[in-house]
Backbone as CSV, one residue per row, in Angstrom:
resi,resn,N_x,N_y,N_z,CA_x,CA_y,CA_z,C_x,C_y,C_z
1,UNK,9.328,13.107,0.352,9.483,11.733,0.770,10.667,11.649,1.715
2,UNK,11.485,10.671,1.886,12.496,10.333,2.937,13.757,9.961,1.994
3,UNK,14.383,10.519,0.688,15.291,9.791,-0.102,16.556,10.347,0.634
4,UNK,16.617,11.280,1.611,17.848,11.424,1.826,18.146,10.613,3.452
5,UNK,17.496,9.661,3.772,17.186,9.236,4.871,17.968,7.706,4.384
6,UNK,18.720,6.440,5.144,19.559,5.838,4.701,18.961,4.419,5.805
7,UNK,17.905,3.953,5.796,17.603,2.963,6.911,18.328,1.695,6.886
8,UNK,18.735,1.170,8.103,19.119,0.312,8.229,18.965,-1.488,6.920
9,UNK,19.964,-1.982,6.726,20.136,-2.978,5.622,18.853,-3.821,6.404
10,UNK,18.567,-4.260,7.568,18.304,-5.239,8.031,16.789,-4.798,8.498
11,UNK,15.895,-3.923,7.739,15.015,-2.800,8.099,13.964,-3.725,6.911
12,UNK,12.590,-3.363,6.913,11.642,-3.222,5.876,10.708,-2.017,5.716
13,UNK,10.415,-1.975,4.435,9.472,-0.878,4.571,8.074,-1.557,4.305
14,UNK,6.844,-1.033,4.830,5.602,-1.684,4.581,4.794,-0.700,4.545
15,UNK,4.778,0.000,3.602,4.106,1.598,3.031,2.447,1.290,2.605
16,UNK,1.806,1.869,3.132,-0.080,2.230,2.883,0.023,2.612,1.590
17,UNK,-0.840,1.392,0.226,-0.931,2.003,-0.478,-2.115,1.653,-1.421
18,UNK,-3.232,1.182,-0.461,-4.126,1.669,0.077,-5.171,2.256,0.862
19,UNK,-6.285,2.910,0.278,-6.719,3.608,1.740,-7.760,3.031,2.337
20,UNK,-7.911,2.825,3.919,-8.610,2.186,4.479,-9.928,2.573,4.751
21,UNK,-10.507,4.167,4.472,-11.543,4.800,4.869,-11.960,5.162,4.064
22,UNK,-11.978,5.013,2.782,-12.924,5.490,1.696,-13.314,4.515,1.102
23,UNK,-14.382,4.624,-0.021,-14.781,3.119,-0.761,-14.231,3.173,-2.005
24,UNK,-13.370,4.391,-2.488,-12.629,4.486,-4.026,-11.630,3.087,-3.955
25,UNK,-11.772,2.464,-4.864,-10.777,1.313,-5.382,-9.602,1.692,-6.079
26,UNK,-8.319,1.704,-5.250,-7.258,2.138,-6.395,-7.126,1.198,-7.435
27,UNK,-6.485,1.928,-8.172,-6.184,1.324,-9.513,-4.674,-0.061,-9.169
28,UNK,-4.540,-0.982,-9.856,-3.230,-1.896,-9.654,-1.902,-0.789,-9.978
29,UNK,-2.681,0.207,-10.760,-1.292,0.758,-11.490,-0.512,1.843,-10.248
30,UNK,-1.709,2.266,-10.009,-1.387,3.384,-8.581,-0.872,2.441,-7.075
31,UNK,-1.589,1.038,-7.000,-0.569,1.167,-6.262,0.560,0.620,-6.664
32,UNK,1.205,0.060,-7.828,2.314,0.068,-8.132,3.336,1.095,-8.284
33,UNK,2.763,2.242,-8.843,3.082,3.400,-8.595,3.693,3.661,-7.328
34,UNK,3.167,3.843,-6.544,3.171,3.749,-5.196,4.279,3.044,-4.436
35,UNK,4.379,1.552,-4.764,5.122,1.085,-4.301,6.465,1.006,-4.972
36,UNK,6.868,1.688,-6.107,7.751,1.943,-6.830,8.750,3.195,-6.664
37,UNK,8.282,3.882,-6.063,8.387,5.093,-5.110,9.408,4.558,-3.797
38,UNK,8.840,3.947,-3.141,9.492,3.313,-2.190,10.679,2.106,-2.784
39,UNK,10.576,1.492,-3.169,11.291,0.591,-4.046,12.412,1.445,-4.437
40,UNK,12.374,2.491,-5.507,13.605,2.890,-5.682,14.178,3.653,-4.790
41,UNK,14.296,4.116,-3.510,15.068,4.187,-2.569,15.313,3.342,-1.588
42,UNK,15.070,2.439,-0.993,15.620,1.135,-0.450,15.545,-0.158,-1.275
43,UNK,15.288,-0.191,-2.502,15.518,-1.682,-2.993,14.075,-2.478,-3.122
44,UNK,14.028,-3.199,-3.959,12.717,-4.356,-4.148,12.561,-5.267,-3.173
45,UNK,13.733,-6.026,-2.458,13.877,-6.885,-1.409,13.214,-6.120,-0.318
46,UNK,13.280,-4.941,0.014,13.059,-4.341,1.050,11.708,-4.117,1.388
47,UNK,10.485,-3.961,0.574,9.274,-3.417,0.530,8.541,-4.388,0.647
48,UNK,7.285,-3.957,1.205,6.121,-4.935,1.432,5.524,-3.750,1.167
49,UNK,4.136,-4.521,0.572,2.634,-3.878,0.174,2.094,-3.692,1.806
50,UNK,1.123,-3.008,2.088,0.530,-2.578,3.195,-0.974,-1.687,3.105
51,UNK,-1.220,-2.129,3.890,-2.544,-1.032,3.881,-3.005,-0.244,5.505
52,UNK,-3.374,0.826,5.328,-3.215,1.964,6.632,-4.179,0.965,7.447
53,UNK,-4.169,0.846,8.510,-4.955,0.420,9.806,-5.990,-1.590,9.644
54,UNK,-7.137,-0.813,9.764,-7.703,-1.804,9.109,-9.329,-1.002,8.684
55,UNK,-9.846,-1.678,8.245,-11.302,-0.939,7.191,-12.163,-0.760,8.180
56,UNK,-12.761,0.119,8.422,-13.928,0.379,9.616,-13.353,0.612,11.031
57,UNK,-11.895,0.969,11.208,-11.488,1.492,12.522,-11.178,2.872,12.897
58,UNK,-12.297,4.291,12.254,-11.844,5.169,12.132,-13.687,6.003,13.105
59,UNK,-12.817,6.505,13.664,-14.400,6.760,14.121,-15.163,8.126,13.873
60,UNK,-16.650,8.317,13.598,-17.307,8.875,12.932,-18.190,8.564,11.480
61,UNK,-17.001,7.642,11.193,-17.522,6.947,9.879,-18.375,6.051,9.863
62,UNK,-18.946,5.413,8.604,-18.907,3.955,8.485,-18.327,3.144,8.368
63,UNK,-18.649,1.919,7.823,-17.522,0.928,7.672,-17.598,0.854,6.397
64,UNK,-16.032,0.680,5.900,-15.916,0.251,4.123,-16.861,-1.251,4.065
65,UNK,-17.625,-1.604,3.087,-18.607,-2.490,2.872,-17.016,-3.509,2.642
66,UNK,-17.570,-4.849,2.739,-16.483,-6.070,2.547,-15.995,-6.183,1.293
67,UNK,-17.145,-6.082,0.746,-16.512,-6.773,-1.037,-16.084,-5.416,-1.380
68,UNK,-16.454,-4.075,-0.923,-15.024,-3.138,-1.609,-13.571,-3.080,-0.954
69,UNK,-14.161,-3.549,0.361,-12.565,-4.069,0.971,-11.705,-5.261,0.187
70,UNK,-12.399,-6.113,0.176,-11.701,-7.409,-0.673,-11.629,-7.110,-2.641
71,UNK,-11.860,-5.927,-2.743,-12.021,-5.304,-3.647,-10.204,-4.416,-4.056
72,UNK,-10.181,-3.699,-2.880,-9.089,-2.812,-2.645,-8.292,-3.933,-2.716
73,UNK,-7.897,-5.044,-1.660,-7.289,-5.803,-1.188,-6.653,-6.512,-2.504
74,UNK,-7.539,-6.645,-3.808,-7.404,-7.361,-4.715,-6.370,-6.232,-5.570
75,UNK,-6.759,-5.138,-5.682,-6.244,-4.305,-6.275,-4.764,-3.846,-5.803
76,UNK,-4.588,-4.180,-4.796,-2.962,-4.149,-4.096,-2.258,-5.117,-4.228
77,UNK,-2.385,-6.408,-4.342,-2.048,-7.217,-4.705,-1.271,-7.360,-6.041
78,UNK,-2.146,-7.086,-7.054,-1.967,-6.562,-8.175,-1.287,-5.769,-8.739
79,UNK,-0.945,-5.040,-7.620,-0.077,-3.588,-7.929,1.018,-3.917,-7.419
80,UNK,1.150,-4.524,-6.599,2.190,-5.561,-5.979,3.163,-6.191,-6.940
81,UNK,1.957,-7.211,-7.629,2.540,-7.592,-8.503,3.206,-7.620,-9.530
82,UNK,2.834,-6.229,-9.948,3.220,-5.391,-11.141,4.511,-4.494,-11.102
83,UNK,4.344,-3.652,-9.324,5.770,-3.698,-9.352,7.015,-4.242,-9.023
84,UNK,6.612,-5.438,-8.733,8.224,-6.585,-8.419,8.441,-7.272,-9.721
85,UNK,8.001,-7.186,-11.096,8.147,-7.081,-12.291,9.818,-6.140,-12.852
């Protein structure tokens, strides 16, 4: 990871933590996980939830279907939520 790296006070982080090209649904816990990781090296104030690109902008593929997008989407949220707890 980047823990020996010291970013600016006035900085955010907005870390992918979910993925935009597959149809697996993370779990709330993973991405809390996830964002807990980041959290304890710059702080809770500092982090935002994020997700890599956007769903269906990868080419070769298909497109992630909507409701597993708003699916994922739900599930980050969640994990979100769980880690600013």
């Amino acid at each position: 990871m980047f823990e020996p790296v010291d970013p600016p006070e006035d900085k955010y982080l907005i870390p992918s933590v979910i993925d935009s090209t597959s149809d697996y649904i993370e779990h709330p816990d993973l991405a809390a996980q996830r964002l807990d990781r980041y959290i304890s090296v710059v702080g809770r104030h500092r982090v935002v939830a994020g997700a890599d690109c956007g769903f269906g902008t990868f080419v070769g593929a298909s497109q992630v279907e909507a409701n597993i997008a708003w699916a994922k989407f739900g599930s980050l949220v969640e994990g979100a939520k769980r880690a600013s707890q």
